[in-house]
C-alpha positions in Angstrom: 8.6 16.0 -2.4 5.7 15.0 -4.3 2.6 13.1 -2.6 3.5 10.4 -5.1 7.6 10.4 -3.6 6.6 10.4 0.4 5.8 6.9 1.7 3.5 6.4 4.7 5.1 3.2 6.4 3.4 1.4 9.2 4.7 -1.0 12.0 3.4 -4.4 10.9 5.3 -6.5 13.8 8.1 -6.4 16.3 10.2 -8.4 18.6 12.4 -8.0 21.7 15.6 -9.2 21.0 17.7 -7.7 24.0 16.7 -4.9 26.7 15.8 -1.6 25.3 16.4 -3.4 21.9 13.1 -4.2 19.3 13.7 -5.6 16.2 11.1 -4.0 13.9 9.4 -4.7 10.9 7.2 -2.8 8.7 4.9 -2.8 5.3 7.3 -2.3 2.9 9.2 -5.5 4.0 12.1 -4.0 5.8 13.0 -4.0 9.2 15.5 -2.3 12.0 16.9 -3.3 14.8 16.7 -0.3 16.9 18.4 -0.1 20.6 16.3 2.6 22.4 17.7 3.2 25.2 20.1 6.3 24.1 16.9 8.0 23.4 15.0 7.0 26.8 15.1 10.3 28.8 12.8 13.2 29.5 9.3 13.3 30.7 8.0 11.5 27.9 10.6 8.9 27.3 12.2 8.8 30.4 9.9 6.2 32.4 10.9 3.8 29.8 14.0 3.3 31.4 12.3 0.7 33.5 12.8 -2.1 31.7 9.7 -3.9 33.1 7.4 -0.9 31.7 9.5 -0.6 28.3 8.8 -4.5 27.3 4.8 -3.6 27.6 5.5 -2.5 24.3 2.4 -2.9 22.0 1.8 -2.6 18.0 -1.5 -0.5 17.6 -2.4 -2.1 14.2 -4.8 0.5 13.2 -2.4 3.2 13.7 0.9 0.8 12.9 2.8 2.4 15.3 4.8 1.1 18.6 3.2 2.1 22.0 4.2 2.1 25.5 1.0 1.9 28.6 2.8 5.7 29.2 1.0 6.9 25.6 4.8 6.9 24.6 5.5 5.9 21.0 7.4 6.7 18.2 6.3 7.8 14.0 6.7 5.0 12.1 9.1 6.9 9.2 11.0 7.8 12.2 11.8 3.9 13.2 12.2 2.7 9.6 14.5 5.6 8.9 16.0 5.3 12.4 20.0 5.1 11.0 19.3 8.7 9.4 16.9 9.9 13.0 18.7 8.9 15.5 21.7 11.5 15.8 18.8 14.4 15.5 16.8 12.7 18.8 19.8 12.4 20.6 20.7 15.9 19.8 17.1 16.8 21.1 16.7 15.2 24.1 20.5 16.3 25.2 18.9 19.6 24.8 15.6 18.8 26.7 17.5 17.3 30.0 20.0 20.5 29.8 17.1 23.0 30.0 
């Protein structure tokens, strides 16, 4: 892939629209709708599954990325291209709570 092939997308807003559930959007104009909470286990992610501690979600503008008060957060090609990310995650953190 060629510098000029690989775009850098960044967070530019989000919204909660049900628990665990963001709605997303980013530079280039899209957006997901991404339910997290398949994905909320391990040491990391795990916390999140308090539902009071997931909704402090924040946007770090300078970074444009999504970020919990636990230092939590996600790549932002990862959340645009969730639909294609998602099965891999899973996958992983299966893997990380069975070890």
């Amino acid at each position: 892939m060629t510098v000029e092939e690989h775009k850098l997308y960044r967070v530019t807003g989000f919204e909660i629209v049900d628990d665990y559930v963001l709605r997303v959007q980013f530079n280039d104009g899209t957006e997901q709708t991404i339910d997290f909470e398949p994905v909320l286990y391990g040491p990391i992610f795990g916390p999140l599954r308090d539902l009071a501690l997931f909704n402090q979600v924040k946007l770090v503008e300078y970074a444009g990325c999504l970020e919990w008060p636990t230092g939590a957060d996600f790549d932002p090609e990862t959340l645009h291209d969730w639909p294609q990310c998602v099965d891999e995650i899973l996958a992983r953190r299966q893997f990380q709570e069975s070890a």
